[in-house]
C-alpha positions in Angstrom: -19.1 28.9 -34.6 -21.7 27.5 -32.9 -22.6 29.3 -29.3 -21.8 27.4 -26.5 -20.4 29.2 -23.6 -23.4 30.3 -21.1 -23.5 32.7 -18.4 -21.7 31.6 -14.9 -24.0 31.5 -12.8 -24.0 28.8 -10.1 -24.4 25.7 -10.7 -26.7 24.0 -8.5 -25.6 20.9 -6.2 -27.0 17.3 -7.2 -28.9 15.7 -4.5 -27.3 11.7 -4.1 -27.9 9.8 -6.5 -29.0 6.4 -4.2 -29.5 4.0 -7.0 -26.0 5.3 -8.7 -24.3 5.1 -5.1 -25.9 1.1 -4.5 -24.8 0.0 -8.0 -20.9 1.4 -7.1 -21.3 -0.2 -3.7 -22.4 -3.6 -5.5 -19.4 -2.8 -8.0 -17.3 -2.7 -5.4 -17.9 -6.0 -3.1 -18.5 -7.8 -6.6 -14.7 -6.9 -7.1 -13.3 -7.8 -3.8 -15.5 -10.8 -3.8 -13.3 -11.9 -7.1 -10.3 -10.7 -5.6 -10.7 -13.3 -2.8 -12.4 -16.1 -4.8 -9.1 -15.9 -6.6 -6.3 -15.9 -3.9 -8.4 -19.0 -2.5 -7.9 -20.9 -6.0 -4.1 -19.8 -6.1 -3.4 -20.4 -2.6 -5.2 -24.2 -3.0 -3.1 -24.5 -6.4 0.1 -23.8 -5.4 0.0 -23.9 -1.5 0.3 -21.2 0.9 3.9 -20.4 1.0 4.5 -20.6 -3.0 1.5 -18.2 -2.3 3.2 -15.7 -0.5 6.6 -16.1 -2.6 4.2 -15.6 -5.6 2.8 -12.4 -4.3 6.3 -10.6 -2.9 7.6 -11.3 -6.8 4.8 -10.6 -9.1 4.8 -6.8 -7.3 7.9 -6.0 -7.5 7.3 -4.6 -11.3 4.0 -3.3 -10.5 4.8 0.4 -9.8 7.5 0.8 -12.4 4.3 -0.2 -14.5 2.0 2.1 -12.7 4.4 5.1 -12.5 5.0 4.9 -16.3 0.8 5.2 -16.9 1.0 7.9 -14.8 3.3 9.5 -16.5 2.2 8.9 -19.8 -1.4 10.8 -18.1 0.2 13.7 -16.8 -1.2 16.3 -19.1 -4.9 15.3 -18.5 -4.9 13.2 -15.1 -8.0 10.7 -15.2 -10.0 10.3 -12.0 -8.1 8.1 -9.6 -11.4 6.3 -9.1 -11.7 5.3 -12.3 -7.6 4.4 -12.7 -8.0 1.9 -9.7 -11.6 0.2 -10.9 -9.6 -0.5 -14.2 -6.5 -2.1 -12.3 -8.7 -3.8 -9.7 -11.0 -5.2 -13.1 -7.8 -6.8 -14.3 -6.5 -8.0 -10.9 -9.4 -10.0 -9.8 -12.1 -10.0 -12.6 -10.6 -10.8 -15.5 -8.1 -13.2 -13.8 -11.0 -15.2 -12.2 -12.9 -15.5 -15.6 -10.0 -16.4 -17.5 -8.8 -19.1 -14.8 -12.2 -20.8 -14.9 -12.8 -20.8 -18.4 -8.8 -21.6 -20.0 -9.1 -24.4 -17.4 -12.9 -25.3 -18.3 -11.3 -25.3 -22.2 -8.7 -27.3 -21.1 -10.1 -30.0 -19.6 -13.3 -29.9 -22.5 -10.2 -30.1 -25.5 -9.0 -33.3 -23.7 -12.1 -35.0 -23.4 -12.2 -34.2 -27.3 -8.2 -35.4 -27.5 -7.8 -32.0 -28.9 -4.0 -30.5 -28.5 -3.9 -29.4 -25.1 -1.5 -26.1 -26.9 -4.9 -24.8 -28.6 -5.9 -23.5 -25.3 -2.9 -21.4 -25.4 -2.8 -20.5 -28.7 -6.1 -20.0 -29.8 -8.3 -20.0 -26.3 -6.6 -18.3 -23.6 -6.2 -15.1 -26.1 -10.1 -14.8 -26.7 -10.8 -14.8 -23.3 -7.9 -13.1 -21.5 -8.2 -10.0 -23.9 -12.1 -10.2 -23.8 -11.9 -9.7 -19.9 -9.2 -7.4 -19.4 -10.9 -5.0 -21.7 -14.6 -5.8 -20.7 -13.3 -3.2 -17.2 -12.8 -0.5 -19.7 -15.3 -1.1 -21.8 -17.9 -0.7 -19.2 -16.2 2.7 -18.1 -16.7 3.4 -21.3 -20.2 2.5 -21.9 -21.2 3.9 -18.6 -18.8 6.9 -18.4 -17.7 8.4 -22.3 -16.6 11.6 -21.2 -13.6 9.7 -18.6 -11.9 8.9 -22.4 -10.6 12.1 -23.7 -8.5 10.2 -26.8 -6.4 7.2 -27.2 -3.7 8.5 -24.2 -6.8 7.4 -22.0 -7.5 4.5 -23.9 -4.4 3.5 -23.6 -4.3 4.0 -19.8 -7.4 2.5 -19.0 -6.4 -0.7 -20.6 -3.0 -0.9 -19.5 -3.4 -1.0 -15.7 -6.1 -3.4 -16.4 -3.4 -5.2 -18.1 -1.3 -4.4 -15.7 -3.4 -6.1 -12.8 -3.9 -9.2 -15.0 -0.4 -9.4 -15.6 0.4 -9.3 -11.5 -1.6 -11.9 -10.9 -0.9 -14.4 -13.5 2.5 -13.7 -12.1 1.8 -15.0 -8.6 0.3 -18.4 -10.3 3.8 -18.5 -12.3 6.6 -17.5 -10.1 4.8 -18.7 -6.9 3.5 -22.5 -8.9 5.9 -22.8 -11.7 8.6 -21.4 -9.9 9.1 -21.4 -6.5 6.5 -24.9 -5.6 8.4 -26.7 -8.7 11.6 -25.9 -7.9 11.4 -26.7 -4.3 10.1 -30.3 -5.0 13.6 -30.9 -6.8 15.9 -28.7 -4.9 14.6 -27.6 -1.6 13.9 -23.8 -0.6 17.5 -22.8 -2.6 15.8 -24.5 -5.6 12.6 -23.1 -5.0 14.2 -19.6 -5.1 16.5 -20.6 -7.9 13.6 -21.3 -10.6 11.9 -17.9 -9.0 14.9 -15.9 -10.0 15.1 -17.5 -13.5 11.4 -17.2 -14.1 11.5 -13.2 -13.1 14.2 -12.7 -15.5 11.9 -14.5 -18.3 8.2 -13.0 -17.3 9.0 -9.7 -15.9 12.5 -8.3 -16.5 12.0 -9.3 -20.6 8.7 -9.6 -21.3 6.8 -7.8 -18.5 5.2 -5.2 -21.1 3.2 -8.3 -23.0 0.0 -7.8 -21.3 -0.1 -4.2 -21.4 1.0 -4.5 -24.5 -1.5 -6.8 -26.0 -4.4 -4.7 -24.4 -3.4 -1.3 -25.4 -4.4 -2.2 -28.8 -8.2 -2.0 -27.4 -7.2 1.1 -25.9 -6.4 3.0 -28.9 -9.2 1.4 -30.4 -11.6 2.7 -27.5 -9.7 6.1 -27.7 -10.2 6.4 -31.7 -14.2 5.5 -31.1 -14.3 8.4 -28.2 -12.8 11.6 -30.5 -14.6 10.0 -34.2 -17.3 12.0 -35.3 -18.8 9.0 -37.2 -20.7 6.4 -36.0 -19.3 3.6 -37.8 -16.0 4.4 -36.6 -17.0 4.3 -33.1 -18.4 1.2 -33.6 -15.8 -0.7 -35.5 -13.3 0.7 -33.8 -13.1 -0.6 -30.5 -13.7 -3.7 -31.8 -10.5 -4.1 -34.5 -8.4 -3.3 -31.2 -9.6 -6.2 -29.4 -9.1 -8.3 -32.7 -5.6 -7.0 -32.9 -5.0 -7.8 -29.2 -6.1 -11.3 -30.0 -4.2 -11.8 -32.7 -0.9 -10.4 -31.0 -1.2 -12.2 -27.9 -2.4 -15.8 -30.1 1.0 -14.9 -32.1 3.1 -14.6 -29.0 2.0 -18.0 -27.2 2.4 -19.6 -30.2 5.6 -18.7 -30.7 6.5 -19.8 -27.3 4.7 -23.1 -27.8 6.7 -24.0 -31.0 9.7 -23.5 -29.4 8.7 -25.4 -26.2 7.5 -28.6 -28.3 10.2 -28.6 -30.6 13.0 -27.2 -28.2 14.1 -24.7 -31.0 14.5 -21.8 -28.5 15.3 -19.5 -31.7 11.9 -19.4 -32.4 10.9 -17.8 -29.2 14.4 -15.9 -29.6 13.2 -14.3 -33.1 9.7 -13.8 -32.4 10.8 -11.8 -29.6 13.2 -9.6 -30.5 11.9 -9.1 -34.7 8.4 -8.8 -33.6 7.1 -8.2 -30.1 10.0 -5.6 -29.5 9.6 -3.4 -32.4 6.2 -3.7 -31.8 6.6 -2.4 -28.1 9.1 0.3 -29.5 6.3 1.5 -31.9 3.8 1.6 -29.5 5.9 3.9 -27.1 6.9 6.3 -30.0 2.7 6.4 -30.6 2.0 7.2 -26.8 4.5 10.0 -26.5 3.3 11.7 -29.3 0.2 11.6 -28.3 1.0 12.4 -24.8 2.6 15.5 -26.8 -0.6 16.3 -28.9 -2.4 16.8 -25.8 -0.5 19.8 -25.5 -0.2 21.4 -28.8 -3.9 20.8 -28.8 -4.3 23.1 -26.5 -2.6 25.4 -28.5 -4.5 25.1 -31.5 -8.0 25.3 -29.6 -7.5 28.0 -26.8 -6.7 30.4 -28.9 -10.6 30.4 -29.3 -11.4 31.8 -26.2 -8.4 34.1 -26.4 -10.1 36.3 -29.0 -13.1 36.3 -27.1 -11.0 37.2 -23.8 -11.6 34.5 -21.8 -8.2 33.5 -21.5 -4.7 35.2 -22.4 -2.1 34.3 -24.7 0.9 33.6 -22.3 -1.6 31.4 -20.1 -2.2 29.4 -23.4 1.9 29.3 -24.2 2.2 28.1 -20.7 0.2 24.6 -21.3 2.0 23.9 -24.6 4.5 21.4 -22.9 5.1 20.2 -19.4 8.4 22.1 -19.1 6.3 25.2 -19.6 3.8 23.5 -17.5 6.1 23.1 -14.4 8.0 26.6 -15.2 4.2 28.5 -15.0 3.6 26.2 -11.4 7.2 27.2 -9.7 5.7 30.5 -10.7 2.5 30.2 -8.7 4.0 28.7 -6.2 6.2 31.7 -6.2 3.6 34.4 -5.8 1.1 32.1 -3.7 2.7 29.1 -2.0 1.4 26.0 -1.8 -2.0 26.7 -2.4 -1.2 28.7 -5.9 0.8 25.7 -6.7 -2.3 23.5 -6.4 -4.4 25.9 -8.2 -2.5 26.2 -11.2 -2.4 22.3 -11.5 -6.0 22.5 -11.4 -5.9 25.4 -13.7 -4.2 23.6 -16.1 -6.1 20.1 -16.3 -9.0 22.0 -16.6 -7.9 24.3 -19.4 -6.7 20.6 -21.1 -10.2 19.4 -20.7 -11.5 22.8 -22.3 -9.4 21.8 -25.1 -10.5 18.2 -25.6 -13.8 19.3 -25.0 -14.0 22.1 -27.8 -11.7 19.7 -30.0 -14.9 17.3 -29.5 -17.7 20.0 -31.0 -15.2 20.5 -34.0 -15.1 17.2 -34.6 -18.9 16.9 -34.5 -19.0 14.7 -31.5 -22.2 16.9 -30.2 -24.5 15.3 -32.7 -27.6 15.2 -30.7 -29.1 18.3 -29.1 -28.8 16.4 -25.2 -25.4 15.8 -26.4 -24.4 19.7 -27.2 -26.5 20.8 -23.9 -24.1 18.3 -21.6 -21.3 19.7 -23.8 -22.7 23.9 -22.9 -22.7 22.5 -19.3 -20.0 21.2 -18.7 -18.3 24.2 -20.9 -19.6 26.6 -18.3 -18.2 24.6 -15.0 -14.6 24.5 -16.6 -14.5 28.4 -17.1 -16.2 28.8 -13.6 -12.8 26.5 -12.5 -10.5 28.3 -14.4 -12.2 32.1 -13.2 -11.8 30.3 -9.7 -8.1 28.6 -10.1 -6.8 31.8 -11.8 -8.0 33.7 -8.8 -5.6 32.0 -6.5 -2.4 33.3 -8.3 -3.6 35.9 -10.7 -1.7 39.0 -8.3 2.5 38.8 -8.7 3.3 41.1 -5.6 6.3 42.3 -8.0 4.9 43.3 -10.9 2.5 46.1 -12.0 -1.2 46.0 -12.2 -1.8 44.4 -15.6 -5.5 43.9 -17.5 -6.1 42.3 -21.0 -8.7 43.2 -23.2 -8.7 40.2 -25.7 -5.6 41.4 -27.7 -3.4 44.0 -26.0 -2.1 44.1 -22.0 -2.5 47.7 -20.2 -0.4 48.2 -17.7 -1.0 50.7 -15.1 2.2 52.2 -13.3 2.5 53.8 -10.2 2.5 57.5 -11.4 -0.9 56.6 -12.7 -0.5 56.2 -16.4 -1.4 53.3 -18.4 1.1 51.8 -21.0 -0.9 49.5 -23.9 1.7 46.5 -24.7 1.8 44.1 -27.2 1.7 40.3 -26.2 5.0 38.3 -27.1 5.1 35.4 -28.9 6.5 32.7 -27.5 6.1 33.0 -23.3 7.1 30.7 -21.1 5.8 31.7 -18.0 2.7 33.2 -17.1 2.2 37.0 -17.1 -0.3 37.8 -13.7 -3.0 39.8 -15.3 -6.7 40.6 -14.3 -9.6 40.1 -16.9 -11.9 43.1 -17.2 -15.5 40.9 -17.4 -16.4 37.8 -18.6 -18.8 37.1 -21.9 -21.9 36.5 -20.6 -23.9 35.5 -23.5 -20.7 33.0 -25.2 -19.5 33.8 -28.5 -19.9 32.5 -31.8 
């Protein structure tokens, strides 16, 4: 095995990066400045109070979406930086491109006397999918490391998704709900059509967009953990093909059954295609929401031998019930602030997983790339030495060291007892490691 692990000795501080800190800034009023450019189009499209009708609807679903990315994230928690840039990408980037444009294509396909259902079919898939994944994309042009595997990709993508869809919402519920129903019927009408239109967009097919665009994010999470640089190239780019494809297939179906008024179509499409699809996907992200934590324990086992860690801690990230059994513990033995440090414990010990994971799967092809790698090694131990500190001392139990393979316990008449560790722990035992390697292993 190739050496990695250097001594821990401080790391030390960066000095600002200015040119990194204007280019965020820039990011960051180029967003907003979409953001509003957009409201202003809605709000001149479908009038101020369709406007605000639009915008109390299209959030209601938005945290139940949020929540469930969350979720799915628990086991390595991406930046919330980098989470809200992805959502705030979909919200007012990619909606603003894709308004312009679908609406540019519209009005150049009837100058041409082009069906006006090609825009929907064939255009408005290109470019929606395009733009919600051109926010992760960047991330992960500018920022590799942020995508651990396809749970991330799948993340990233989906509150992009998740953004889009919330807006696109607004212009529906708000303009083809609530402003066309009131024409006909008055405020009662206007909230009638709302109603009818939340039960068709949201409550039945509110997971199309993050649906759709998920199929980039496994792609980008496949190119992020290949080892070969085709795949990382090719990758990405047959999940933005699929998403097309899925997203051209759903429109259509929804356009043959509007222009013929065979509602089966839609009826079919939906429940033979885009729901098994959905079910599929969900089985993929919990398992590998699950593989996130069997990987640890295939990988840490590494620097158990070379008694950096201990077996229990390793049994304790397996799963999240183990997970939340080992923080009641620290929590137990050193309040609130052990609980906090063994969350931190733990999402580092994750990333030490991924990242050694990463080296066997030769992602550290060029020497810059394994010296990041060593680097970045050598601040998650330093985190772990520093989280395990917190709660390493149960006030109830014996002194307890581990040497790599056995626990001695020292008892109060003095003697030390060498004990075997079990197999299958579920909660962490508190124990106190001798010395740390100082030169890695190999």
């Amino acid at each position: 095995m190739s050496q990695l692990a250097g001594s821990l000795e401080p790391i030390q501080p960066r000095r600002p990066d200015w040119k990194r800190i204007g280019l965020l800034a820039g990011l960051i009023v180029f967003i907003a400045l979409c953001g509003v450019a957009m409201l202003i189009l809605l709000g001149y499209n479908i009038g101020p109070r369709a406007l605000a009708v639009g915008v109390l609807a299209a959030i209601i679903p938005v945290p139940v979406l949020v929540a469930a990315f969350f979720w799915l994230d628990r086991y390595e928690p991406e930046p919330i930086k980098y989470l809200a840039y992805c959502f705030a990408w979909g919200a007012c980037v990619a909606t603003l491109v894709a308004f312009l444009l679908n609406n540019l294509a519209g009005w150049a396909f009837g100058k041409l006397h082009w069906p006006a259902a090609l825009v929907a079919v064939v255009v408005a898939p290109i470019i929606e999918e395009s733009m919600k994944a051109l926010g992760p994309i960047l991330l992960f042009w500018r920022r590799r490391r942020t995508f651990s595997g396809v749970v991330d990709g799948i993340v990233y993508c989906g509150l992009s998704a998740t953004g889009f869809a919330m807006v696109e919402n607004i212009l529906y519920l708000g303009g083809y709900g609530y402003a066309s129903g009131a024409d006909k019927g008055g405020v009662a009408g206007g909230l009638s059509q709302v109603i009818a239109l939340f039960i068709a967009r949201i409550l039945l097919s509110g997971f199309a967009h993050p649906l759709f665009t998920s199929m980039t994010g496994v792609g980008l999470g496949v190119a992020a953990r290949a080892g070969s640089k085709a795949v990382r190239r090719l990758a990405p780019l047959a999940g933005l093909l699929a998403a097309m494809i899925m997203h051209g297939s759903w429109n259509l179906m929804i356009t043959l059954a509007q222009q013929t008024g065979q509602y089966l179509i839609q009826l079919y499409g939906y429940f033979s295609v885009m729901v098994p699809i959905f079910l599929a996907m969900v089985g993929l992200a919990l398992y590998l929401r699950a593989w996130e934590g069997r990987l640890t324990e295939r990988i840490l086992p590494e620097y158990v031998r070379t008694g950096w860690l201990t077996a229990p801690e390793v049994a304790t990230l397996v799963t999240m019930g183990r997970r939340m059994s080992a923080r009641a513990w620290a929590k137990r033995v050193a309040g609130d602030e052990g609980d906090r440090a063994m969350r931190g414990y733990q999402f580092a010990a994750t990333q030490l997983a991924l990242l050694r994971d990463g080296l066997h799967r030769g992602l550290a092809m060029r020497p810059a790339d394994l010296t990041a790698m060593l680097a970045e090694e050598r601040r998650l131990l330093e985190a772990i030495a520093w989280y395990r500190g917190k709660f390493s001392r149960d006030p109830h139990a014996p002194p307890v060291t581990w040497d790599g393979t056995r626990y001695h316990v020292s008892f109060p008449d003095g003697s030390v007892r060498t004990v075997e560790p079990p197999e299958l722990p579920v909660v962490p035992v508190p124990v106190v490691l001798p010395r740390y390697p100082q030169t890695g292993y190999r």
